[in-house]
N, CA, C, O and CB atoms as a CASP TS submission, in Angstrom:
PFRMAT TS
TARGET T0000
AUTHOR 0000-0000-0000
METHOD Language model
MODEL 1
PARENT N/A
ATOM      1  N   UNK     1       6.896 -11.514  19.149  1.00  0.00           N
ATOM      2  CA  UNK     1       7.306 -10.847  17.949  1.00  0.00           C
ATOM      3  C   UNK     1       6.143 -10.029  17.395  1.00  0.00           C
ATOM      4  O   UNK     1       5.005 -10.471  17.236  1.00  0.00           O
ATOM      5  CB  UNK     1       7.812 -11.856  16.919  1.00  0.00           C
ATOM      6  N   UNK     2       6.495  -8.958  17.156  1.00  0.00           N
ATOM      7  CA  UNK     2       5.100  -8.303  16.014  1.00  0.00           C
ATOM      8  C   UNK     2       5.706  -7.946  14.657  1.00  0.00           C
ATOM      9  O   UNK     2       6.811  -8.087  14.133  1.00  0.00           O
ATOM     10  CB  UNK     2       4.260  -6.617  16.620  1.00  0.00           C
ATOM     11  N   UNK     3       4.649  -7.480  14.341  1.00  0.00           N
ATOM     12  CA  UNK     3       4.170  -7.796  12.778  1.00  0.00           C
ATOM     13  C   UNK     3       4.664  -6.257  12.357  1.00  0.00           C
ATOM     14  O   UNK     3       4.439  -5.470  13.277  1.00  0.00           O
ATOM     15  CB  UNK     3       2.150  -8.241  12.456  1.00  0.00           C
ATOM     16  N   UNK     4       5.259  -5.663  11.234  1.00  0.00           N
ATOM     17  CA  UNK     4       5.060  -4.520  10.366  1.00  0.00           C
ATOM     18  C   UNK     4       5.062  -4.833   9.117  1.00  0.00           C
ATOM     19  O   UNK     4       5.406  -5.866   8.543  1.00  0.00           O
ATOM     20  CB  UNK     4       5.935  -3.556  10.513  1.00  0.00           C
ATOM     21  N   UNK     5       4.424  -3.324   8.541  1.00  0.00           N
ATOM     22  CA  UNK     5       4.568  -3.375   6.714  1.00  0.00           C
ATOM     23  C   UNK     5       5.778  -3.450   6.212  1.00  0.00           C
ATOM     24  O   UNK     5       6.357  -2.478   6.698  1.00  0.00           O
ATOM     25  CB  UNK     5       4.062  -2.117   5.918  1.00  0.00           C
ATOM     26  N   UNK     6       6.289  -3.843   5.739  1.00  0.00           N
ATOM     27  CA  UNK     6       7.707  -3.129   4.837  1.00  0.00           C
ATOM     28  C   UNK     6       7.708  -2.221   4.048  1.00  0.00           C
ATOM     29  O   UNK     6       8.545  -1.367   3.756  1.00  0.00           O
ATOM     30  CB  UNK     6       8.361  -3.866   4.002  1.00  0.00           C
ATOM     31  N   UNK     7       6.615  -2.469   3.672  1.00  0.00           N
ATOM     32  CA  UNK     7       6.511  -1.007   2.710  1.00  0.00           C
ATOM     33  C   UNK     7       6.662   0.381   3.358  1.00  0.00           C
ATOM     34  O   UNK     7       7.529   1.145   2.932  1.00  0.00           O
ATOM     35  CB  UNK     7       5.039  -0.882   2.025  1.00  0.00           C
ATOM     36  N   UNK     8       5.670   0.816   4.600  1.00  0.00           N
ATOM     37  CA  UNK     8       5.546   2.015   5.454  1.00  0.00           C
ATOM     38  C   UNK     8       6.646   1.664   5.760  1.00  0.00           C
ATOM     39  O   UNK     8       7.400   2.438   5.170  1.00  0.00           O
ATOM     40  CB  UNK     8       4.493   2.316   6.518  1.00  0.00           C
ATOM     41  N   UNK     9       7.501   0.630   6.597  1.00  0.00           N
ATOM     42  CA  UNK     9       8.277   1.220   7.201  1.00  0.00           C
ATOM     43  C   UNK     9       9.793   1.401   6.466  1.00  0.00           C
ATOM     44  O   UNK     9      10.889   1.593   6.993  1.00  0.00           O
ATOM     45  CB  UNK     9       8.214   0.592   8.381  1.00  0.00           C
ATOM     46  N   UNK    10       9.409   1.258   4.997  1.00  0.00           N
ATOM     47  CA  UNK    10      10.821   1.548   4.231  1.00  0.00           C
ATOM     48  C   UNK    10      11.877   0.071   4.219  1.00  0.00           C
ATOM     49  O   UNK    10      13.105   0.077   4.139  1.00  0.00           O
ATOM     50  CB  UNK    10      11.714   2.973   5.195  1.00  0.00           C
ATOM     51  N   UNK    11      10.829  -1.328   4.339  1.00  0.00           N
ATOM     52  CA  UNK    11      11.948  -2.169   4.250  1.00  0.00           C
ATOM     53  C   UNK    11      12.266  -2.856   3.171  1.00  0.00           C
ATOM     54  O   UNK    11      13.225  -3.619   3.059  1.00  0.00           O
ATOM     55  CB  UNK    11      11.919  -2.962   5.074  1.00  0.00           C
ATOM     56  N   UNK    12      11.095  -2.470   1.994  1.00  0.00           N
ATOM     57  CA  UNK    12      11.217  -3.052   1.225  1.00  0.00           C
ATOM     58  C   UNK    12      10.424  -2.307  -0.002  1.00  0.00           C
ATOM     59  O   UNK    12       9.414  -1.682   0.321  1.00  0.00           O
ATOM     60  CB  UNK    12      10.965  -4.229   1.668  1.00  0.00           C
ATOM     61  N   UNK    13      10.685  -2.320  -0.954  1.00  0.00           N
ATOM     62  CA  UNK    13      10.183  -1.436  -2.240  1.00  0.00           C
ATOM     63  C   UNK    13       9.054  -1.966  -3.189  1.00  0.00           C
ATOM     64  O   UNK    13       9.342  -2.055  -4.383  1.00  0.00           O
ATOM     65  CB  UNK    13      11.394  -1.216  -3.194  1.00  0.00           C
ATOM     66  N   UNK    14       8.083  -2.244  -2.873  1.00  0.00           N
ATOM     67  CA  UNK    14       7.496  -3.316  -3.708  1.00  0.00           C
ATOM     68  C   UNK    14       6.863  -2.528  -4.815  1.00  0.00           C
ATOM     69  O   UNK    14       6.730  -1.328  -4.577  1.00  0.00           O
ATOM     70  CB  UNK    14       6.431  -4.279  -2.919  1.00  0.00           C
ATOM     71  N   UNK    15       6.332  -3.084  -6.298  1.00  0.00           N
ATOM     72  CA  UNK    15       6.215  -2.852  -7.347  1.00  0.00           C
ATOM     73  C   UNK    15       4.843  -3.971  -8.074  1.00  0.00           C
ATOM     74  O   UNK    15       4.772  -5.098  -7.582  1.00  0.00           O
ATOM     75  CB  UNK    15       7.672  -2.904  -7.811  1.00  0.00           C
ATOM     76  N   UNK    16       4.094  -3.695  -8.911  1.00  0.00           N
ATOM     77  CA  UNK    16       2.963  -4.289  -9.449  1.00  0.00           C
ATOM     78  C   UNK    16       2.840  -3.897 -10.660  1.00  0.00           C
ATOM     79  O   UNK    16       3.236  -2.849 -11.170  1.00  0.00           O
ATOM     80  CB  UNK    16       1.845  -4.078  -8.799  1.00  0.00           C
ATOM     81  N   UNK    17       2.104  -5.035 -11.261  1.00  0.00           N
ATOM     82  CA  UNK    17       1.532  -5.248 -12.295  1.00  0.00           C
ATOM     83  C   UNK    17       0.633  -4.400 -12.957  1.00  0.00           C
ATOM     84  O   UNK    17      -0.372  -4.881 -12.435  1.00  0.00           O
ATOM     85  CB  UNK    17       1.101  -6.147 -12.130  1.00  0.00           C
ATOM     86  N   UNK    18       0.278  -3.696 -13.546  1.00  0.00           N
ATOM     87  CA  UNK    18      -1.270  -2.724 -13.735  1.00  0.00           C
ATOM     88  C   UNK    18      -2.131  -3.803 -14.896  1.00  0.00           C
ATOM     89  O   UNK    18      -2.000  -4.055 -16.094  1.00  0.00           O
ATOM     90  CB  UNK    18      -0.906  -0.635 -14.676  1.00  0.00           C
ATOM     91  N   UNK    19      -3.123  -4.285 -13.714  1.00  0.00           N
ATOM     92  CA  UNK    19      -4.008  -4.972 -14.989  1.00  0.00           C
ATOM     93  C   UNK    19      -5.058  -4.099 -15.637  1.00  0.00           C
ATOM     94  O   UNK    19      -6.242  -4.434 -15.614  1.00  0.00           O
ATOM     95  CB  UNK    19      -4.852  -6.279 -14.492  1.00  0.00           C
ATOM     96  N   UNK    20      -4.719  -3.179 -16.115  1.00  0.00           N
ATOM     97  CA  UNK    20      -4.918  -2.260 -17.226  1.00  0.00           C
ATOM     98  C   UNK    20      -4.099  -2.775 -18.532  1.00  0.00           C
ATOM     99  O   UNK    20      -4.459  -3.633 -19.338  1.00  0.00           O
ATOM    100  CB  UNK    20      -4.440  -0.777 -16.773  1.00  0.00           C
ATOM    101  N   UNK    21      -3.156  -2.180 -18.521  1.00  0.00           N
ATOM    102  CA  UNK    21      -2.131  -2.165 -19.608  1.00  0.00           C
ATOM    103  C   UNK    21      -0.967  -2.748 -19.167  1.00  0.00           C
ATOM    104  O   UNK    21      -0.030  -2.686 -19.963  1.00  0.00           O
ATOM    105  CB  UNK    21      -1.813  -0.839 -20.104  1.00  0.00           C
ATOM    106  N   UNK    22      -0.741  -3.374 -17.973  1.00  0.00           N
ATOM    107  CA  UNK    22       0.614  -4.330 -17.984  1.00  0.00           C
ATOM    108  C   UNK    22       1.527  -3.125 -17.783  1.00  0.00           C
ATOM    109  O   UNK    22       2.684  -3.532 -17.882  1.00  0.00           O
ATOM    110  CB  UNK    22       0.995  -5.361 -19.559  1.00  0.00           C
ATOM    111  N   UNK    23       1.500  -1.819 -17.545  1.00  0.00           N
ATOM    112  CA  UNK    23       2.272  -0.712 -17.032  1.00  0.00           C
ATOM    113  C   UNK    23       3.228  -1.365 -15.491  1.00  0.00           C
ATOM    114  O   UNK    23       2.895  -2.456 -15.030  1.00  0.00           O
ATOM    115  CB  UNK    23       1.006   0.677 -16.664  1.00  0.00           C
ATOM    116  N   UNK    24       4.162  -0.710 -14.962  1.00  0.00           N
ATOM    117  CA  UNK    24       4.737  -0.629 -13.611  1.00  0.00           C
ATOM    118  C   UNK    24       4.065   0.372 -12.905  1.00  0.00           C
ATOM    119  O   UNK    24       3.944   1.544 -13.263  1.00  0.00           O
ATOM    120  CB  UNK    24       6.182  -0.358 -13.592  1.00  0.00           C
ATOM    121  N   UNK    25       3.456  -0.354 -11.468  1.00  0.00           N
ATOM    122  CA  UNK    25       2.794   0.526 -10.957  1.00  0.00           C
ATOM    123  C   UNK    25       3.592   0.536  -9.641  1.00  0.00           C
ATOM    124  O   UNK    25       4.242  -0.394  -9.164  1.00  0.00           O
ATOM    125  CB  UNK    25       1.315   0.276 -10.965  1.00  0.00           C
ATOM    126  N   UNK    26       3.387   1.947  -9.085  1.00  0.00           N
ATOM    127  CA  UNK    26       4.375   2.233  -7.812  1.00  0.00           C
ATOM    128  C   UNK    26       2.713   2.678  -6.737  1.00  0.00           C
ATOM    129  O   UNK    26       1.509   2.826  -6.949  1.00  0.00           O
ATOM    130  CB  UNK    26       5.985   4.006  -8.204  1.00  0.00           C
ATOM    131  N   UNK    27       3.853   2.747  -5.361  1.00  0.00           N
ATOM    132  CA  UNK    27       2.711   2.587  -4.118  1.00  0.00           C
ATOM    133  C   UNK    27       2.499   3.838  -3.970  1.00  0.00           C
ATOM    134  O   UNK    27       3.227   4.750  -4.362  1.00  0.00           O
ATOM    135  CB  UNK    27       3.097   1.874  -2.640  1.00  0.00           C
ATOM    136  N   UNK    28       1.492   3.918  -3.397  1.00  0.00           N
ATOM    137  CA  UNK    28       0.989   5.971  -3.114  1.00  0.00           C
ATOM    138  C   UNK    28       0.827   5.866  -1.709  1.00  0.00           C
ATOM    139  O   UNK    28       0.718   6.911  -1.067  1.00  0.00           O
ATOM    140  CB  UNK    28      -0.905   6.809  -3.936  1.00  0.00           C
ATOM    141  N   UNK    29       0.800   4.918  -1.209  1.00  0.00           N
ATOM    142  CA  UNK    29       0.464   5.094   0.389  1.00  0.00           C
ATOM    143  C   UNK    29      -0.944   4.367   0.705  1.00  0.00           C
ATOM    144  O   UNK    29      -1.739   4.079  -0.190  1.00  0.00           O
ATOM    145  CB  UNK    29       0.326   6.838   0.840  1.00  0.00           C
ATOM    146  N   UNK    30      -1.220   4.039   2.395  1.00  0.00           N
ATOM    147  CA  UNK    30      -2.018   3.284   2.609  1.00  0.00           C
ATOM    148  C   UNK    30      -3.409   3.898   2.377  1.00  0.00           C
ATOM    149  O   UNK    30      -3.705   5.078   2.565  1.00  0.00           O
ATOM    150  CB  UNK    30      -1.744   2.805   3.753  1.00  0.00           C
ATOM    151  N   UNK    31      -4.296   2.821   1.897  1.00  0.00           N
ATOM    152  CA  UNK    31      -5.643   3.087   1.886  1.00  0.00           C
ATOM    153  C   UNK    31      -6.294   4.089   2.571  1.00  0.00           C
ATOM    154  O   UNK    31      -6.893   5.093   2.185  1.00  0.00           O
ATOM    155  CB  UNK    31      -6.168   2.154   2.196  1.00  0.00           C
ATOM    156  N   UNK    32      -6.034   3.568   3.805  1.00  0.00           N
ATOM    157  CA  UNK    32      -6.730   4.583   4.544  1.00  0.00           C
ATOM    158  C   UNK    32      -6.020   6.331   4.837  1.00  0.00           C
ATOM    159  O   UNK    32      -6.464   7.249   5.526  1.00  0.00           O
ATOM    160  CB  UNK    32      -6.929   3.790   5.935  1.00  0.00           C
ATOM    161  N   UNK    33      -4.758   6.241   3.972  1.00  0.00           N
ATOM    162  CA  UNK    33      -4.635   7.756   4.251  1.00  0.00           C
ATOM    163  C   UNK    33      -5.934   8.743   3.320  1.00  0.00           C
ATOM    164  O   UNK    33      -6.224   9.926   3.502  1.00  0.00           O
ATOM    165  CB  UNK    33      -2.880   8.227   3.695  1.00  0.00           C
ATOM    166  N   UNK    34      -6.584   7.678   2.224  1.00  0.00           N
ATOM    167  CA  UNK    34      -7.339   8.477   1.568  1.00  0.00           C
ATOM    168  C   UNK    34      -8.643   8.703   1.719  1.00  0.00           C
ATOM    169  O   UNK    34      -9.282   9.390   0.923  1.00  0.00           O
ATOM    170  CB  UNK    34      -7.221   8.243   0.607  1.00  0.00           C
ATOM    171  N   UNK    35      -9.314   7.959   3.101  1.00  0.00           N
ATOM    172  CA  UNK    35     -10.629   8.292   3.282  1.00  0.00           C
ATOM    173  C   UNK    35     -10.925  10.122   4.110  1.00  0.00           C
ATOM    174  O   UNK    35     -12.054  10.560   4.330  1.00  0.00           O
ATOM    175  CB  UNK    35     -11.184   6.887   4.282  1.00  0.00           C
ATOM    176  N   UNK    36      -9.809  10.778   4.383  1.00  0.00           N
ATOM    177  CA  UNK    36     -10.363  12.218   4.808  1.00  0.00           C
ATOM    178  C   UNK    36      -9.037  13.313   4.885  1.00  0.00           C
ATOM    179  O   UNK    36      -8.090  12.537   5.011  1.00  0.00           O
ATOM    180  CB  UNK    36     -11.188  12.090   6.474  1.00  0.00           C
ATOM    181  N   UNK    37      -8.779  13.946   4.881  1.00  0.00           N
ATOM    182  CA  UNK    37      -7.961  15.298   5.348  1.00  0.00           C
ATOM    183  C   UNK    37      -7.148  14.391   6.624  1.00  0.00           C
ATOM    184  O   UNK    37      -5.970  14.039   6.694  1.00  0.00           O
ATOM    185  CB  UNK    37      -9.187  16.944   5.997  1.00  0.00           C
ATOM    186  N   UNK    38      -8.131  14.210   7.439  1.00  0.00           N
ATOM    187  CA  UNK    38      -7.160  14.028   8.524  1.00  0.00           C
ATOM    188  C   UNK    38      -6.704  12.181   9.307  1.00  0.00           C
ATOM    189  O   UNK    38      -6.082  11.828  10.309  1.00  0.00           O
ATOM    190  CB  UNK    38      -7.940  15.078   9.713  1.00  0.00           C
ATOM    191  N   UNK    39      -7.525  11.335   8.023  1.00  0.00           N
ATOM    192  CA  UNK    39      -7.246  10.106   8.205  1.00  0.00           C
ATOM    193  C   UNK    39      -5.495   9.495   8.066  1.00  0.00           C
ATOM    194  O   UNK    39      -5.389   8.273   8.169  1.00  0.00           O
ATOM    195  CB  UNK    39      -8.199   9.529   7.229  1.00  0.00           C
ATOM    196  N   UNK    40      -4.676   9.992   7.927  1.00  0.00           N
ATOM    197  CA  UNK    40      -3.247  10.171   7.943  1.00  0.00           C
ATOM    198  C   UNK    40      -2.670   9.996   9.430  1.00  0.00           C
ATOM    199  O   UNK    40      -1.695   9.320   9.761  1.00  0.00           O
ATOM    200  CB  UNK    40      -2.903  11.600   7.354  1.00  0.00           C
ATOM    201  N   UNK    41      -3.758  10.997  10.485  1.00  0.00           N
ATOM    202  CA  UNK    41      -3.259  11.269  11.746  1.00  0.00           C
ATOM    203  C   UNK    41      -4.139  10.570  12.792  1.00  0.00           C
ATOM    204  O   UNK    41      -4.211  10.908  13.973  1.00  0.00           O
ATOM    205  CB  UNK    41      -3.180  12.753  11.961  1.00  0.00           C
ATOM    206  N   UNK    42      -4.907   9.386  12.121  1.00  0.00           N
ATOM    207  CA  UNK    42      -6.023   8.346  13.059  1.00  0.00           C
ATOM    208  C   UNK    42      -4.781   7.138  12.925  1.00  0.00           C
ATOM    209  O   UNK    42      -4.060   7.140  11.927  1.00  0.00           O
ATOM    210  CB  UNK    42      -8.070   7.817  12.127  1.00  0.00           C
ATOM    211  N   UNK    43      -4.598   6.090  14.040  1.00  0.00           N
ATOM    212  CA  UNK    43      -4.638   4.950  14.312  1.00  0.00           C
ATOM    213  C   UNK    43      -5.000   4.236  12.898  1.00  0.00           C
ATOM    214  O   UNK    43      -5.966   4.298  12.137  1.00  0.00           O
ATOM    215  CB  UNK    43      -5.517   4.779  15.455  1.00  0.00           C
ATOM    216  N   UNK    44      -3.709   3.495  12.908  1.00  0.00           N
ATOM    217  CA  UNK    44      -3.804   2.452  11.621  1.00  0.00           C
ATOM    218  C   UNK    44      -4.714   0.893  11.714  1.00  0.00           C
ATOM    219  O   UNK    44      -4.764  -0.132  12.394  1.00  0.00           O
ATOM    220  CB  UNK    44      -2.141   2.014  11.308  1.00  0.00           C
ATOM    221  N   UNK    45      -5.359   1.541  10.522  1.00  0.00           N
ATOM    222  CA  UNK    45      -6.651   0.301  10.658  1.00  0.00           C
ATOM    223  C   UNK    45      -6.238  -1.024   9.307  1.00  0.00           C
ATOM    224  O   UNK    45      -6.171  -1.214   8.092  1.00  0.00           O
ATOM    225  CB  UNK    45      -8.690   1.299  10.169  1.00  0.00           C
ATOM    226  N   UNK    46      -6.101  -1.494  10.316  1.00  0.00           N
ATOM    227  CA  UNK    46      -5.076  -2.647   9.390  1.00  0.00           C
ATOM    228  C   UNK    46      -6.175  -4.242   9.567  1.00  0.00           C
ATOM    229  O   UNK    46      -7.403  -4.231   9.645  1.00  0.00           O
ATOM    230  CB  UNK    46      -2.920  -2.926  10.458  1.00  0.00           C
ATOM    231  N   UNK    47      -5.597  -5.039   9.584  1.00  0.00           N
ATOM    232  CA  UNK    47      -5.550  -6.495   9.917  1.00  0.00           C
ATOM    233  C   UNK    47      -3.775  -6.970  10.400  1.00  0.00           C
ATOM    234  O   UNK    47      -2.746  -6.466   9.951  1.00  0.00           O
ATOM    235  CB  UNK    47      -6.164  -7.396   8.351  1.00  0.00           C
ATOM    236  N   UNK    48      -3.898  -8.106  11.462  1.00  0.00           N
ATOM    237  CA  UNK    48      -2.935  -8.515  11.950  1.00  0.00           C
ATOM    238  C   UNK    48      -1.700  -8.825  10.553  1.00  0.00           C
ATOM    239  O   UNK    48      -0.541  -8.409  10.523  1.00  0.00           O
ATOM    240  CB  UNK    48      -3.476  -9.714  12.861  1.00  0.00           C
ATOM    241  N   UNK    49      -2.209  -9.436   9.790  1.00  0.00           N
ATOM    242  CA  UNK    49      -1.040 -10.079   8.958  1.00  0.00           C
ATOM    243  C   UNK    49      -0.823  -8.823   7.436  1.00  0.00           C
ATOM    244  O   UNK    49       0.131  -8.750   6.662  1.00  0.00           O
ATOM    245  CB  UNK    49      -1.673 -12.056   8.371  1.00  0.00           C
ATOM    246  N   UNK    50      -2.031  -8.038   7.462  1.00  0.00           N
ATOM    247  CA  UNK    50      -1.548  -7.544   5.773  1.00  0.00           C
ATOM    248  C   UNK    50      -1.696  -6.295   5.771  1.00  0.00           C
ATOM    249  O   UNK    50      -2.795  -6.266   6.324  1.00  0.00           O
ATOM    250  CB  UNK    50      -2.422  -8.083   4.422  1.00  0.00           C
ATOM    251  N   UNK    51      -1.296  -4.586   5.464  1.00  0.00           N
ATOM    252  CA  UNK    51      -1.613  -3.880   5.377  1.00  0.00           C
ATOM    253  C   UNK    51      -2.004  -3.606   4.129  1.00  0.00           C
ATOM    254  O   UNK    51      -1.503  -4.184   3.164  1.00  0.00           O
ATOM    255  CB  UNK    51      -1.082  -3.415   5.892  1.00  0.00           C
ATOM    256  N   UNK    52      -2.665  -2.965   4.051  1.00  0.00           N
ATOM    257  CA  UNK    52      -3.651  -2.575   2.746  1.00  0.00           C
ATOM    258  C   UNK    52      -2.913  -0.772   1.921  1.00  0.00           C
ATOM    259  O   UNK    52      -2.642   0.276   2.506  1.00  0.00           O
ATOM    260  CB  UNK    52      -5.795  -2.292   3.655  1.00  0.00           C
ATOM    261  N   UNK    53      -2.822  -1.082   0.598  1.00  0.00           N
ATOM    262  CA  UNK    53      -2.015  -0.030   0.222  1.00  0.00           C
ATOM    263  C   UNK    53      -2.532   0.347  -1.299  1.00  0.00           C
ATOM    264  O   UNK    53      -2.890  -0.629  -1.958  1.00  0.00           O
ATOM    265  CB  UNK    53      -0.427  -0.465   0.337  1.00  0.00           C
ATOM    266  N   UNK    54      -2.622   1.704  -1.979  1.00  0.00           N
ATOM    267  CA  UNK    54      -3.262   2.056  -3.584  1.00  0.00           C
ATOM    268  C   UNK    54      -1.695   1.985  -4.649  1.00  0.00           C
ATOM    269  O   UNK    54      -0.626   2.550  -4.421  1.00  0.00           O
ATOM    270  CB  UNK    54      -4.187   4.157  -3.625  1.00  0.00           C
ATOM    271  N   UNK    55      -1.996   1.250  -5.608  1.00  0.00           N
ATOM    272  CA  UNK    55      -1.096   1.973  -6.871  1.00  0.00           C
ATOM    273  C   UNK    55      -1.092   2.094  -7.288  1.00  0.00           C
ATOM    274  O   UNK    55      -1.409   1.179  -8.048  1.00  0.00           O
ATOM    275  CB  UNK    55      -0.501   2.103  -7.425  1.00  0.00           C
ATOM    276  N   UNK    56      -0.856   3.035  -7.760  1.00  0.00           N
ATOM    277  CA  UNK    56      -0.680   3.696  -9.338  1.00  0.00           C
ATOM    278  C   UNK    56      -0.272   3.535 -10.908  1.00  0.00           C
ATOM    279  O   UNK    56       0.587   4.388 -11.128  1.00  0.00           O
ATOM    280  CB  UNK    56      -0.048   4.375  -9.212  1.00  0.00           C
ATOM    281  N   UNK    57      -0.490   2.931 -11.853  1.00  0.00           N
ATOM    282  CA  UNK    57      -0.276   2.917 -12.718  1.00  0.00           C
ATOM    283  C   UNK    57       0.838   4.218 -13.670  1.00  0.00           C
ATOM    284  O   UNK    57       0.497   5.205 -14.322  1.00  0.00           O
ATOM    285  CB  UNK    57      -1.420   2.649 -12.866  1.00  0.00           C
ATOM    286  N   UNK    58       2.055   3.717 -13.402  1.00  0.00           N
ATOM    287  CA  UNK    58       3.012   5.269 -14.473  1.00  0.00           C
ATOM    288  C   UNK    58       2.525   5.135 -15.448  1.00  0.00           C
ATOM    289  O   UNK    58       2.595   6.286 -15.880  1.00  0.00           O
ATOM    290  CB  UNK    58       4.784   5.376 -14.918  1.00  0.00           C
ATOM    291  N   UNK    59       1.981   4.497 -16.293  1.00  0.00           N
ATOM    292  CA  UNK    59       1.416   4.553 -17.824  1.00  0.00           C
ATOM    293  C   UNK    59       0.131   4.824 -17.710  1.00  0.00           C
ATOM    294  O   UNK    59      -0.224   5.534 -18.652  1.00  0.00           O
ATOM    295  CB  UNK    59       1.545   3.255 -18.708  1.00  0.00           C
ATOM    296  N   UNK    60      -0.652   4.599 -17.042  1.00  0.00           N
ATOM    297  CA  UNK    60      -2.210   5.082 -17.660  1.00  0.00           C
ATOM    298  C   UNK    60      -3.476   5.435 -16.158  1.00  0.00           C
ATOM    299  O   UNK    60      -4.702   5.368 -16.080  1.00  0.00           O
ATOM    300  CB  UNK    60      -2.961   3.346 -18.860  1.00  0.00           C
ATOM    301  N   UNK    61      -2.159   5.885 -14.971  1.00  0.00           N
ATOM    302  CA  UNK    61      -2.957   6.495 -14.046  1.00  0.00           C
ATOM    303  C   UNK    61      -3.694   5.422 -13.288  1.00  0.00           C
ATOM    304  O   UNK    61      -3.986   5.450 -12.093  1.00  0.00           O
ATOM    305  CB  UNK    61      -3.861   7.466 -14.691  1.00  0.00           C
ATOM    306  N   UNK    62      -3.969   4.397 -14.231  1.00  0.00           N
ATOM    307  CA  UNK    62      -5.321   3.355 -13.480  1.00  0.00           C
ATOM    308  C   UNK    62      -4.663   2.986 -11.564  1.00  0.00           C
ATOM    309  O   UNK    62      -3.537   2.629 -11.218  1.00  0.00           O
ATOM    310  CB  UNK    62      -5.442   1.163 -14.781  1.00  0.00           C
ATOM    311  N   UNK    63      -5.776   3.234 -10.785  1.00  0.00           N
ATOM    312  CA  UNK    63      -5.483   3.141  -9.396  1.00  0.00           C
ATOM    313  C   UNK    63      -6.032   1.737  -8.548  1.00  0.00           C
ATOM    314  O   UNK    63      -7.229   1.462  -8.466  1.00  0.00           O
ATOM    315  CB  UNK    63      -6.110   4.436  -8.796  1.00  0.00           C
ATOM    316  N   UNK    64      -4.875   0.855  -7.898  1.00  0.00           N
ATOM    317  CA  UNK    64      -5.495  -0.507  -7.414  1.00  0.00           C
ATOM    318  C   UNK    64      -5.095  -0.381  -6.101  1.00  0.00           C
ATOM    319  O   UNK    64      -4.168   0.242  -5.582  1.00  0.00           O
ATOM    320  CB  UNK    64      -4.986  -1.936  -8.122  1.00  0.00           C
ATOM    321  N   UNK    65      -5.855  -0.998  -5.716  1.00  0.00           N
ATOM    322  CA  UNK    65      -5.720  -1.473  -4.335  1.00  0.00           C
ATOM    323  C   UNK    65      -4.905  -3.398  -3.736  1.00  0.00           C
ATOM    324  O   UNK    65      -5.251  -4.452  -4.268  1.00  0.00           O
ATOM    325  CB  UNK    65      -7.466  -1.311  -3.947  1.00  0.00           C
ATOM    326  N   UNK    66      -3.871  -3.293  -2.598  1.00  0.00           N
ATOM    327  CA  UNK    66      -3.065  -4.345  -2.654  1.00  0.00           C
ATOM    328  C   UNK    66      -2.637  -4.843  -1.407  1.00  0.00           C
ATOM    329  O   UNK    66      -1.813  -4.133  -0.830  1.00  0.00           O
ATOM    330  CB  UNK    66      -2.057  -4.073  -3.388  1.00  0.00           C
ATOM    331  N   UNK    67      -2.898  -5.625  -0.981  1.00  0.00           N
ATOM    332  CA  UNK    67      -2.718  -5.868   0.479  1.00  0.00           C
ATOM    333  C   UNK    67      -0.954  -6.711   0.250  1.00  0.00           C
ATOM    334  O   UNK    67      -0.570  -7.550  -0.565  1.00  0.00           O
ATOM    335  CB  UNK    67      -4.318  -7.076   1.270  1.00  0.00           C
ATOM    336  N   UNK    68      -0.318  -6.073   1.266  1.00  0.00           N
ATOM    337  CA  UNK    68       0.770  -6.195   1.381  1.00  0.00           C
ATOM    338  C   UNK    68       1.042  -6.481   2.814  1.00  0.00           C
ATOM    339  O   UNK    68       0.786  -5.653   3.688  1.00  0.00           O
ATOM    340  CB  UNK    68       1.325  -5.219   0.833  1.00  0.00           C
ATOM    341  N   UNK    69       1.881  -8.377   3.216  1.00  0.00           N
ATOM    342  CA  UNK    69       1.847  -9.309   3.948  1.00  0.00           C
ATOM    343  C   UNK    69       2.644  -8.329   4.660  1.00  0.00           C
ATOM    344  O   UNK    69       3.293  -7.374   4.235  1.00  0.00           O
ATOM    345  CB  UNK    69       2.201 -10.722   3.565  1.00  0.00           C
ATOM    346  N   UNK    70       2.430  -8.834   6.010  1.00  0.00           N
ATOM    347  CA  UNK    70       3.406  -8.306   7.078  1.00  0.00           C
ATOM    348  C   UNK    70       4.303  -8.853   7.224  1.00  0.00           C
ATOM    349  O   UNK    70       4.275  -9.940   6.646  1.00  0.00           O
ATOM    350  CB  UNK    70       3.090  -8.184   8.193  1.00  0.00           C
ATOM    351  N   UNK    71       5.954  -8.477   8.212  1.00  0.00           N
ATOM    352  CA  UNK    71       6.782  -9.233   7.917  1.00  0.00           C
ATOM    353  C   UNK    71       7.147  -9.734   9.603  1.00  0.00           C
ATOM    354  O   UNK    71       7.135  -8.752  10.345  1.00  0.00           O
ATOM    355  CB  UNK    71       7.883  -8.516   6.917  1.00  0.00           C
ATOM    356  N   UNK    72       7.340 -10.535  10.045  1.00  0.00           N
ATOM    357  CA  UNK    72       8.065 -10.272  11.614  1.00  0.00           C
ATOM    358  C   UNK    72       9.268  -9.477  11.498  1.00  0.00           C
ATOM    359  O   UNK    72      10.077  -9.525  10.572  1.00  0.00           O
ATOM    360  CB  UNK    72       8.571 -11.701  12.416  1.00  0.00           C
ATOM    361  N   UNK    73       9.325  -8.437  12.949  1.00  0.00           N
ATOM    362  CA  UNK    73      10.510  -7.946  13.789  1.00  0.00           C
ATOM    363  C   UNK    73      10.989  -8.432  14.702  1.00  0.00           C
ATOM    364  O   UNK    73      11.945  -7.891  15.258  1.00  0.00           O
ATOM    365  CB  UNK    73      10.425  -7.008  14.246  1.00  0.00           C
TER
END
């Protein structure tokens, strides 16, 4: 069996807390799409069980980082 995100692959919608202000924060995409221009189109640098993902705060912008468990297929 292997492992995916649910999130990337659209199986599931997940949502957070902003420990800022207690805002709803939504996902922007994985970490690593934001280290370059073309880190989007490198090999996903993960760990076996969790992918790593930023969110956003709708109320006050503040940006976190969230590792999100893998699920079996």
């Amino acid at each position: 069996m292997s492992k995916v995100c649910p999130v990337c692959n659209e199986i599931r919608d997940i949502r957070t807390i902003c420990g800022n202000c207690g805002g709803s924060c939504v996902d922007k995409g994985r970490v690593q799409d934001y280290f370059d221009d073309y880190s989007a189109d490198m090999p996903i640098q993960d760990t076996e069980n969790y992918c790593f993902h930023v969110f956003q705060c709708e109320s006050c912008n503040e940006l976190m980082r969230k590792s999100v468990l893998k699920v079996d297929i």
